[in-house]
MARZA-264311 format. One record per residue (C-alpha): chain; x, y, z. Coordinates in steps of 0.2 Angstrom, whole numbers, plus 5000, padded with zeros to 4 digits. Layout:
BEGIN
{'A'; {X; Y; Z}}
...
! end
This chain:
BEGIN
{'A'; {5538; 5343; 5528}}
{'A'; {5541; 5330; 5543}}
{'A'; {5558; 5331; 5551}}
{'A'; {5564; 5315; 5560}}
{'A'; {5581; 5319; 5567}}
{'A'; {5590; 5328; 5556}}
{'A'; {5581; 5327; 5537}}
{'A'; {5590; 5333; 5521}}
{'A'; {5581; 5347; 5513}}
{'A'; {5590; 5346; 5497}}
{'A'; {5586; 5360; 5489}}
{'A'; {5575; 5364; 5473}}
{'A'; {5586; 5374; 5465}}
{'A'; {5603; 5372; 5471}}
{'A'; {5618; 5374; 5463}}
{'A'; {5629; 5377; 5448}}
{'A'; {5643; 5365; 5441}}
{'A'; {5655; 5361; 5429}}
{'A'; {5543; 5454; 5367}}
{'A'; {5550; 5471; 5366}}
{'A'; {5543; 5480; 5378}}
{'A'; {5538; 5498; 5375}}
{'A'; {5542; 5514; 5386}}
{'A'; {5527; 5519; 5395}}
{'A'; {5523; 5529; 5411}}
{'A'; {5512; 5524; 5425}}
{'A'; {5509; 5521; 5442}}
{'A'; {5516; 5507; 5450}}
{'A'; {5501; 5496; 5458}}
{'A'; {5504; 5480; 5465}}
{'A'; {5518; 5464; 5463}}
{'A'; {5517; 5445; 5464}}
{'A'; {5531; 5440; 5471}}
{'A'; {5539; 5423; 5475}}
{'A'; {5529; 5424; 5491}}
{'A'; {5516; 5418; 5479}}
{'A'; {5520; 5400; 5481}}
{'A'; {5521; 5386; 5495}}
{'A'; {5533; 5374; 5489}}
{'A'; {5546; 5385; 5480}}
{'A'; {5565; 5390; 5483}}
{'A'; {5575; 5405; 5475}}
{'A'; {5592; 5405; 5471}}
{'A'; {5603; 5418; 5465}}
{'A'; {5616; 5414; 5451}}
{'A'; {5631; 5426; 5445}}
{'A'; {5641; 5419; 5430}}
{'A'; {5658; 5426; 5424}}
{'A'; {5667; 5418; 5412}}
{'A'; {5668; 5398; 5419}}
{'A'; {5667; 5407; 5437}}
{'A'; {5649; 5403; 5447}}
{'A'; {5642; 5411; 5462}}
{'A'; {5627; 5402; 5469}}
{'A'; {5619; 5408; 5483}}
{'A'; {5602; 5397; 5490}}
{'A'; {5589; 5404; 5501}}
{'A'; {5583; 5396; 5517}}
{'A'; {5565; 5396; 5519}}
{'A'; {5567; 5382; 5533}}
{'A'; {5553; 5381; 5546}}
{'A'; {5554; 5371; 5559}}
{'A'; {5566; 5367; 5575}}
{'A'; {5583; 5374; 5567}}
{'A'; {5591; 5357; 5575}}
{'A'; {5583; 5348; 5563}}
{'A'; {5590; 5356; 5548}}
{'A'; {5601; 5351; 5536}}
{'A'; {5605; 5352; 5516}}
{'A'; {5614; 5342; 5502}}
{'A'; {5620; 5349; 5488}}
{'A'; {5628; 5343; 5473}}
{'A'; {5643; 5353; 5467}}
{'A'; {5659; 5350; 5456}}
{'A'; {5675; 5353; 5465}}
{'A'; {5679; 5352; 5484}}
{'A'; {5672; 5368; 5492}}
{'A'; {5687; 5375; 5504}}
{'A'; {5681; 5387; 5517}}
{'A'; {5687; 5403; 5509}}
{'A'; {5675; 5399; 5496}}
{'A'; {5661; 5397; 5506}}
{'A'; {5649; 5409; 5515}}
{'A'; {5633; 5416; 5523}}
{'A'; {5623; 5434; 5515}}
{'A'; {5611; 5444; 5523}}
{'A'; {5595; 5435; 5518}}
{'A'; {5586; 5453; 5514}}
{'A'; {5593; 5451; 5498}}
{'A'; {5583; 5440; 5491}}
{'A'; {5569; 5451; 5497}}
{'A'; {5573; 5466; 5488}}
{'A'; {5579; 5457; 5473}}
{'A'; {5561; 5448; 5472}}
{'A'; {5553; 5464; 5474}}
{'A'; {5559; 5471; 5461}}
{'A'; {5562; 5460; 5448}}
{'A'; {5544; 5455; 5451}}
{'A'; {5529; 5453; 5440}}
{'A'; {5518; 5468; 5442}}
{'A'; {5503; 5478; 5439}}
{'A'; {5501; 5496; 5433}}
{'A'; {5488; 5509; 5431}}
{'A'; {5483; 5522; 5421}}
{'A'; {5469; 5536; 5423}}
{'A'; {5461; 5541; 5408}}
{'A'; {5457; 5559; 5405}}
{'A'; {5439; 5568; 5404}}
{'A'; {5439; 5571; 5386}}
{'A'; {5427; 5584; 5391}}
{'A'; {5440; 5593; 5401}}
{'A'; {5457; 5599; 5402}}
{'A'; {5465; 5591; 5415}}
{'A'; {5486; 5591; 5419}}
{'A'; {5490; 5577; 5430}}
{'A'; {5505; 5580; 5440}}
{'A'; {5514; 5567; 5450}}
{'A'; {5531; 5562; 5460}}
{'A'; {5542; 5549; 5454}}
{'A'; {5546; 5537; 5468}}
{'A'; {5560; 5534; 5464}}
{'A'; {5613; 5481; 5531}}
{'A'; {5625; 5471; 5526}}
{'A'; {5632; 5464; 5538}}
{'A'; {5646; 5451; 5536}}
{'A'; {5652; 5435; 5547}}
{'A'; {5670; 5430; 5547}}
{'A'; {5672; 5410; 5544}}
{'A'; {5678; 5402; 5559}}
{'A'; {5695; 5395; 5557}}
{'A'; {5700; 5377; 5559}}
{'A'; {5710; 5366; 5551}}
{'A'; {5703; 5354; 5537}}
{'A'; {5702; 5336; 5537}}
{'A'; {5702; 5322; 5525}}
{'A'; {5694; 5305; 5533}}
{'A'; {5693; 5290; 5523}}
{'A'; {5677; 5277; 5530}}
{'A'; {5679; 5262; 5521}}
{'A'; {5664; 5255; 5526}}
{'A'; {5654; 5267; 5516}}
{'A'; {5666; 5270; 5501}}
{'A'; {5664; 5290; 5508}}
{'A'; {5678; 5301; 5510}}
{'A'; {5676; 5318; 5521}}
{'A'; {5686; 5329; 5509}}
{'A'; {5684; 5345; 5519}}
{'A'; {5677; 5350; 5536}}
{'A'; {5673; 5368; 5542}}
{'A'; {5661; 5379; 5551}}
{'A'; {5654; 5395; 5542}}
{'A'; {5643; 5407; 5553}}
{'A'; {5628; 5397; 5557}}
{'A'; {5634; 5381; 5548}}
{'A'; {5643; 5367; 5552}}
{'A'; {5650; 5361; 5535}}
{'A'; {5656; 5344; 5526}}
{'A'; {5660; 5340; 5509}}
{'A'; {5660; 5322; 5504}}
{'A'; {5666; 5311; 5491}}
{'A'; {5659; 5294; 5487}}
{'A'; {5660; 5278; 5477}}
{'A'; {5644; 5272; 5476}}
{'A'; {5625; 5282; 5481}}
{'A'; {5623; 5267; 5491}}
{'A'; {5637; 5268; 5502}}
{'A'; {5632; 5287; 5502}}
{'A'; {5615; 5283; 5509}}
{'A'; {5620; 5273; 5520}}
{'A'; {5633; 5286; 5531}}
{'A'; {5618; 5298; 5531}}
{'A'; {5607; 5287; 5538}}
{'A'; {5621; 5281; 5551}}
{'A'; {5624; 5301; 5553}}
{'A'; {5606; 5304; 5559}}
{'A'; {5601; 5310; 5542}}
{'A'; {5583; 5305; 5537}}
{'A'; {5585; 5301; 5519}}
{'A'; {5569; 5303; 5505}}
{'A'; {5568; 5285; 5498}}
{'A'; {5569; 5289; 5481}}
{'A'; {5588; 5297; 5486}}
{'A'; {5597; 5282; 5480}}
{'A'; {5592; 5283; 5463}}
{'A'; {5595; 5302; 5460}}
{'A'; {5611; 5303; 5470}}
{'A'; {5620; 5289; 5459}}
{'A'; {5622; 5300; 5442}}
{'A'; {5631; 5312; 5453}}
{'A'; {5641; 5301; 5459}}
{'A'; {5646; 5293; 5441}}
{'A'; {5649; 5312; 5436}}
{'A'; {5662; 5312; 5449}}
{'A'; {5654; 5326; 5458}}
{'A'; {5656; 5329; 5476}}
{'A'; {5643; 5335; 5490}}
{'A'; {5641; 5349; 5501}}
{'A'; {5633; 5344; 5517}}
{'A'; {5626; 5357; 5531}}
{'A'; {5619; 5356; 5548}}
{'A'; {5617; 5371; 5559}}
{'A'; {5629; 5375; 5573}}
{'A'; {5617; 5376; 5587}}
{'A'; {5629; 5386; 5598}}
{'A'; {5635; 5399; 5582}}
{'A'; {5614; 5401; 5579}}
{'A'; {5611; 5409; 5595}}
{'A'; {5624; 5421; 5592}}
{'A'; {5620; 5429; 5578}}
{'A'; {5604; 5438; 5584}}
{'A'; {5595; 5433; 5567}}
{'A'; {5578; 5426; 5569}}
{'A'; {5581; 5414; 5551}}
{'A'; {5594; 5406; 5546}}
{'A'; {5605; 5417; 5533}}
{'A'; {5608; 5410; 5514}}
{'A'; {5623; 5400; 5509}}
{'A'; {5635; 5408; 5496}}
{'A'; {5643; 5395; 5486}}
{'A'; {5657; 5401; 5474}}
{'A'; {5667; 5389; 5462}}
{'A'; {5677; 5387; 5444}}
{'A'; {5666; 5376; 5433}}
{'A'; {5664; 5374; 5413}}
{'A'; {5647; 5367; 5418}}
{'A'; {5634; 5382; 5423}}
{'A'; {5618; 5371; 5429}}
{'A'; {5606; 5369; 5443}}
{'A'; {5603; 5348; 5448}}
{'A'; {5585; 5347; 5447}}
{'A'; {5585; 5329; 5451}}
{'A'; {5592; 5330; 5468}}
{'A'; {5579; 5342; 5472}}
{'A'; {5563; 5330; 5465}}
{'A'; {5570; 5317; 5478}}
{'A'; {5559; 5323; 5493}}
{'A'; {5545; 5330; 5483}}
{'A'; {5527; 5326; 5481}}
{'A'; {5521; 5336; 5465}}
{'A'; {5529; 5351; 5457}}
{'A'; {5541; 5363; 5466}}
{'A'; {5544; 5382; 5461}}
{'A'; {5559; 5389; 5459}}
{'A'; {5565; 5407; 5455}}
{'A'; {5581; 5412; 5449}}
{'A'; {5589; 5431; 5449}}
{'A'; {5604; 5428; 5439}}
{'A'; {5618; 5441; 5433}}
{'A'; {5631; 5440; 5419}}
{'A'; {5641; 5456; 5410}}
{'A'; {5634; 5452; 5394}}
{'A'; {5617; 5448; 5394}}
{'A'; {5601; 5436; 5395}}
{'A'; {5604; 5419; 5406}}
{'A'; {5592; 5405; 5395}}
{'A'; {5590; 5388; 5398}}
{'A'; {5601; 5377; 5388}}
{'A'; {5591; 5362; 5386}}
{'A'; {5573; 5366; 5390}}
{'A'; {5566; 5380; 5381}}
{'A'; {5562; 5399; 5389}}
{'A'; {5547; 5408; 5383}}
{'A'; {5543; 5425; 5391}}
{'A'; {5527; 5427; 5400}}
{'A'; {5512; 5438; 5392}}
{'A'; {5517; 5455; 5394}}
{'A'; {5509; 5473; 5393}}
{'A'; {5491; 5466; 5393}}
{'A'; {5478; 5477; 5399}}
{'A'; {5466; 5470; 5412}}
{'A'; {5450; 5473; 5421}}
{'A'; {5454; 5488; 5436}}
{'A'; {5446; 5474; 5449}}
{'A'; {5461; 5465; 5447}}
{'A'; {5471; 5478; 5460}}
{'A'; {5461; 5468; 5472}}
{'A'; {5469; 5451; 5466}}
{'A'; {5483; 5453; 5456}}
{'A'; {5491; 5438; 5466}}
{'A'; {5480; 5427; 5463}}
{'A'; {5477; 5435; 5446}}
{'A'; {5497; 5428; 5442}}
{'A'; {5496; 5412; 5450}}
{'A'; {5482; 5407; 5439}}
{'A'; {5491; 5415; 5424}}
{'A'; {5506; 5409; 5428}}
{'A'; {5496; 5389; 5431}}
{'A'; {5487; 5393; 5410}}
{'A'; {5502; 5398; 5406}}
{'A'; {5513; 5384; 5411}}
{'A'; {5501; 5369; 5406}}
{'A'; {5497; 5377; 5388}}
{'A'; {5519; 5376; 5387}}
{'A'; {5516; 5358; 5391}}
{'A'; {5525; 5359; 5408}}
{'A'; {5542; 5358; 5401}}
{'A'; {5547; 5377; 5400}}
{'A'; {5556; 5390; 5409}}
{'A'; {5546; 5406; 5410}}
{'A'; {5556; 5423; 5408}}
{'A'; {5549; 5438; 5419}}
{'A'; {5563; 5450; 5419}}
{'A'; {5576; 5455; 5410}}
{'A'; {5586; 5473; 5412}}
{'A'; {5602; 5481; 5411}}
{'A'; {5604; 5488; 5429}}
{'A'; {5620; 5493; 5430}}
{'A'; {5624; 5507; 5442}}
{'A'; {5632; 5518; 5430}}
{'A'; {5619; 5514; 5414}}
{'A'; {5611; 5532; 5413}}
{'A'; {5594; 5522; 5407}}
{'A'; {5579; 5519; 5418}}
{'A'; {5579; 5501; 5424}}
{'A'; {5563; 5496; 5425}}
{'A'; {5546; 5504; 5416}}
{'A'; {5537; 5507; 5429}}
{'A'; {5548; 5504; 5444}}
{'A'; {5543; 5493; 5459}}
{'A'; {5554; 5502; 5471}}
{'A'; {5574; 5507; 5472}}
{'A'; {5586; 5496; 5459}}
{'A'; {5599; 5485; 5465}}
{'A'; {5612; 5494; 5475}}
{'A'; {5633; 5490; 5477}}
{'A'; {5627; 5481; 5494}}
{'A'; {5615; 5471; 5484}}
{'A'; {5628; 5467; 5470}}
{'A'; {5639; 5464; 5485}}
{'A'; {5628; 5452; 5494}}
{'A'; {5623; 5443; 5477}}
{'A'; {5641; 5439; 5474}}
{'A'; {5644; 5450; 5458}}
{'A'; {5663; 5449; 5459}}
{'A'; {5665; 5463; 5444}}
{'A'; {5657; 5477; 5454}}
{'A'; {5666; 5487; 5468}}
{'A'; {5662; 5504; 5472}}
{'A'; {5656; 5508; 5454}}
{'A'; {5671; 5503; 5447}}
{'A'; {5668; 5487; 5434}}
{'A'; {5656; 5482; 5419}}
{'A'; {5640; 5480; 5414}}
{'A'; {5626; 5471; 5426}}
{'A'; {5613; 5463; 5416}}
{'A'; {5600; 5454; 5427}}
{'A'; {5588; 5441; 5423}}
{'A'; {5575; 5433; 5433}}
{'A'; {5568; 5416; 5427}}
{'A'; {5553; 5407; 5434}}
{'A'; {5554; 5387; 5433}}
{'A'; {5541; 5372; 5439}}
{'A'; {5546; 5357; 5438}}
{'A'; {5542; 5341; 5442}}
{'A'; {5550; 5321; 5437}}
{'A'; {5542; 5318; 5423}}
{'A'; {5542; 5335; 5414}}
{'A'; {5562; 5339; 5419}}
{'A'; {5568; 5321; 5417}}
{'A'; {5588; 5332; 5416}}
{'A'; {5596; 5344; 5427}}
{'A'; {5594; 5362; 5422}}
{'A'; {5607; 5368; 5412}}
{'A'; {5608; 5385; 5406}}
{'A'; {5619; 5399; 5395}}
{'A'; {5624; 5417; 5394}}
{'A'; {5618; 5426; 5379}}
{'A'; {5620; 5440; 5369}}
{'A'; {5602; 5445; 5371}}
{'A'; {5600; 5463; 5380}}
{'A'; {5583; 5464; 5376}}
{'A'; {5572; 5474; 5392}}
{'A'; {5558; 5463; 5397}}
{'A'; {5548; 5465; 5412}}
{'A'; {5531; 5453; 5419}}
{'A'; {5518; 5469; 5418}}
{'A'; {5500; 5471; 5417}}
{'A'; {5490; 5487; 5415}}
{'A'; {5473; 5493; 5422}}
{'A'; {5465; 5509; 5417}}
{'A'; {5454; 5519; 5428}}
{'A'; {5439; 5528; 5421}}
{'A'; {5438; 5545; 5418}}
{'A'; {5428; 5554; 5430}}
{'A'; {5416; 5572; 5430}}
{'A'; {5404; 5579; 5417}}
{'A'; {5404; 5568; 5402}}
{'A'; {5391; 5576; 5393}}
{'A'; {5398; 5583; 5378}}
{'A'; {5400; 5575; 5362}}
{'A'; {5415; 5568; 5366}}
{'A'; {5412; 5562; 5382}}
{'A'; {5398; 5553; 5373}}
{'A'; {5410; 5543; 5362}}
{'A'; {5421; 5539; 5376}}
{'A'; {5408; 5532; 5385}}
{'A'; {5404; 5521; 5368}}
{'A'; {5421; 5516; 5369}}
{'A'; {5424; 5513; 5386}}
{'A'; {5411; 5498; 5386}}
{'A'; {5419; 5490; 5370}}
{'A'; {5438; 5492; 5378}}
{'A'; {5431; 5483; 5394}}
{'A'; {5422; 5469; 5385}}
{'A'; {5441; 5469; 5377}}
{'A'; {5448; 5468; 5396}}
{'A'; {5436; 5455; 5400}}
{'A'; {5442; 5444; 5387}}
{'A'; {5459; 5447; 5390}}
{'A'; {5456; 5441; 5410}}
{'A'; {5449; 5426; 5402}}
{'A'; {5463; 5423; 5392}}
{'A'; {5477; 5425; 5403}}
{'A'; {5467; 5415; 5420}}
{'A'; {5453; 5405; 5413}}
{'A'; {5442; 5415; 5422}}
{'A'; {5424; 5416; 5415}}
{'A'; {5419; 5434; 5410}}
{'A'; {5402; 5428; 5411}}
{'A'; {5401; 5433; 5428}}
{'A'; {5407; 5452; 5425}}
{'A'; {5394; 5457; 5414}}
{'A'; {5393; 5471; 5426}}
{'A'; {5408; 5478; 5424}}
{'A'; {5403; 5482; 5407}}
{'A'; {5388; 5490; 5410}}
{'A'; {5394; 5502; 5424}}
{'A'; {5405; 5506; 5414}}
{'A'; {5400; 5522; 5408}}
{'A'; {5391; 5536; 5414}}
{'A'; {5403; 5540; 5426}}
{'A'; {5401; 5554; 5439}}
{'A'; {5411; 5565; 5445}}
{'A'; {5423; 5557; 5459}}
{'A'; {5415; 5570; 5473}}
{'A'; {5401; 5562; 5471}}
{'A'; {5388; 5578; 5471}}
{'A'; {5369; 5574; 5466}}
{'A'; {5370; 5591; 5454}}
{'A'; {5387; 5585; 5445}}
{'A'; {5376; 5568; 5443}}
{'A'; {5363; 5576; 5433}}
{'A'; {5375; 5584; 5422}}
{'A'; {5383; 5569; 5417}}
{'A'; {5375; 5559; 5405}}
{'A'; {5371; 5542; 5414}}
{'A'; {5363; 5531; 5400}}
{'A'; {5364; 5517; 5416}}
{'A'; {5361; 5521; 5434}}
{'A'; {5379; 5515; 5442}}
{'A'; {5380; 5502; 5456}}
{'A'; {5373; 5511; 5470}}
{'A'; {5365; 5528; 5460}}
{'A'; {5351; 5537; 5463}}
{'A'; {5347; 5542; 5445}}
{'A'; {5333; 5534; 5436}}
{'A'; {5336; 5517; 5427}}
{'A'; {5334; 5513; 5408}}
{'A'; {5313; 5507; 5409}}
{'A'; {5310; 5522; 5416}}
{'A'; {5318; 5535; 5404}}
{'A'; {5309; 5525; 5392}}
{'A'; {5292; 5527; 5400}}
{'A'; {5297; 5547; 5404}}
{'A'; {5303; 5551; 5384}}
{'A'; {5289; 5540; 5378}}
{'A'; {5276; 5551; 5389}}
{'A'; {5283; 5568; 5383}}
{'A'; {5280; 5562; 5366}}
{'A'; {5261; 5556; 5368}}
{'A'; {5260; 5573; 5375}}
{'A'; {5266; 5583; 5360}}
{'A'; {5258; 5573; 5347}}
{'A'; {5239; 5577; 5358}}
{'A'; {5244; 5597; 5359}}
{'A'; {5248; 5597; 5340}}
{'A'; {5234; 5587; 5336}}
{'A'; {5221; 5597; 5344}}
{'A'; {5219; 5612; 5335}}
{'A'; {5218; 5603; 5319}}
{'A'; {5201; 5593; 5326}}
{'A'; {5196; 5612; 5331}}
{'A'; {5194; 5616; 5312}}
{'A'; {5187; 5601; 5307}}
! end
């Protein structure tokens, strides 16, 4: 993104106004994570009642002076309800709300084998700076400077106007670069009487506070309305936009209101190469799965009771630690303090929109729903050592039919053409033992030398077994010529 001046990096996912999975164990692999994507924002939403909390990431790069953010909101934001959060909580909620991929290790059905295994199981606070408020009226534009502040890094305005173009105008006369299709988007907030929240960065404040980003900005108002304006955020953008959204509620399940939510494919078991490329394994699931939704949903990818006190796990397998009081802290989650307070139920949802798929802000509700949902996706490693009894036999049989299965599975879910991993099929049994000894290989049964093996290939234990049997047809044949 160009910067000239100061630009308005209205954000993506900005504000609020007025499958049953089953229980299995495993070991936790890889996630894909809303590092994923390039043009994408996260946003963290707590709902209680008609009380919001928004808090928006900063993913800003550039000089810091040339920063600065619009957003949309429905009452005049006074500084007390205003502030800035330690930005590693987006981090650790991504991580762990994240799609991700497990593995199994199937046992040598020839063997008895116990599997033992361990169980893996700074906030820091700015104090606003106090000033007094100020309400200026410029005539000129029809914009009126309701409330004027500085939080931490931020120098802070909310507006007021009349009309999107007079708006327009006193950002441009402000040294604001404005995206030219600004006009258009702002006016329906402005008919709806809402107000904006406009941020710069403080140079001065910046260079004390020893952080090397810029922190998010923690929003936190009464409203009926519980929305994120989509529209604002299409004004400077040249295609699709990601945006992930960690929301909490007491109750249950956040859904859209007026788009639908559909939950991604879950508990699908794929080939074990994709350990190697799970991220782009999800980003070209998540593309299929979008564009076969028509580009008009919102995609659910978690959802979990994760309530300090719940005695239940929260997550099957876990990525990492749950949410912590510091996390709920940072989040905004006003019920919790020092586990004393309700129920946490946390939902991450997963939204690309564009203008012409979202023509409406994103609108969305608390449900009763406390369904647990997670994003997962298994691979299962093959067993390994002397596979040469009966039942090591079979499983070989049906190790090749389950990764055909797994193939057409990957097909499914990417598009990728399982044309190409033929192979994967074929070295699939007549595995050897994991030490990789030249007796141990012999005693297996290896119906196909695997990639890289030294034992003899398919032709040639056809020629062998063919030449043992010439030999015992002469031998037997012999003596009867003898009599003759």
């Amino acid at each position: 993104m160009k910067h000239l001046k100061t630009t308005i990096l209205i954000f993506t996912a900005l504000l609020g106004s007025a499958g049953t999975v089953s229980s299995f164990c495993g070991f936790y692999v890889a996630s894909a994570g809303a590092e994923l994507y390039n043009d994408k924002s996260q946003v963290i939403l707590v709902r209680d009642g008609n009380h919001s909390i928004i808090t928006m990431s900063n993913d800003f790069k550039g000089n810091v002076r040339d920063f600065a953010m619009v957003v949309p909101v429905p009452v005049v934001l006074k500084k007390d309800m205003v502030k800035v959060v330690d930005p590693g909580v987006f981090k650790r909620l991504d991580a762990y709300s994240g799609p991700r991929l497990v593995e199994y290790y199937d046992q040598n059905p020839c063997q008895k084998i116990e599997y033992l295994y361990d169980k893996i199981t700074a906030t820091r606070s700015m104090e606003a700076v106090t000033e007094d408020s100020e309400i200026v009226e410029v005539k000129k534009y029809k914009v009126t400077i309701e409330e004027k502040y500085t939080v931490g890094e931020y120098d802070i305005l909310v507006l007021s106007a009349k009309e999107s173009e007079g708006l327009k105008q006193w950002l441009i006369d402000n040294d604001y670069k404005i995206p030219e299709k600004a006009e258009r988007v702002l006016e329906p907030y402005i008919k709806s009487n809402m107000k904006f929240f406009v941020v710069k960065v403080n140079l001065d404040e910046v260079s004390q506070t020893g952080f090397s980003e810029l922190r998010p900005i923690q929003l936190s108002f009464e409203s009926e309305r519980f929305m994120l304006p989509l529209r604002l955020g299409m004004a400077n953008s040249r295609g699709t936009q990601d945006m992930i959204v960690y929301a909490f509620t007491r109750s249950g399940r956040v859904e859209a209101a007026n788009y639908r939510t559909v939950n991604m494919p879950t508990a699908r078991m794929v080939p074990t190469f994709v350990k190697q490329q799970f991220g782009n394994f999800y980003k070209d699931l998540f593309d299929r799965r979008y564009n076969s939704e028509g580009k008009d949903a919102v995609f659910l990818e978690y959802a979990w009771n994760v309530t300090p006190t719940w005695p239940g796990a929260k997550c099957d397998p876990c990525v990492g630690p749950p949410p912590v009081y510091n996390d709920f802290k940072e989040a905004g989650v006003p019920w919790i303090n020092n586990g004393n307070g309700g129920n946490v139920f946390f939902t991450r949802l997963h939204v690309r929109y564009s203008e012409d798929k979202f023509p409406e802000d994103l609108f969305f509700i608390v449900t009763p729903n406390t369904e647990h949902f997670q994003s997962r996706y298994i691979v299962t490693n093959p067993a390994y050592g002397d596979l040469s009894c009966d039942l090591g036999i079979k499983y070989q049989h049906d190790l090749k039919i389950r990764r055909k299965k797994e193939l057409m599975e990957l097909a499914a879910l990417t598009g990728w053409s399982a044309n190409i991993y033929t192979k994967y099929v074929e070295y699939g049994s007549g595995k050897i033992d994991s030490s990789g000894s030249t007796q141990k290989q012999r005693n297996s049964v290896v119906p196909i030398a695997p990639r890289g093996g030294h034992g003899p290939t398919l032709p040639a234990l056809v020629f062998i077994f063919a030449f043992i049997g010439i030999v015992f047809l002469l031998t037997r044949l012999r003596p009867l010529a003898t009599i003759t």
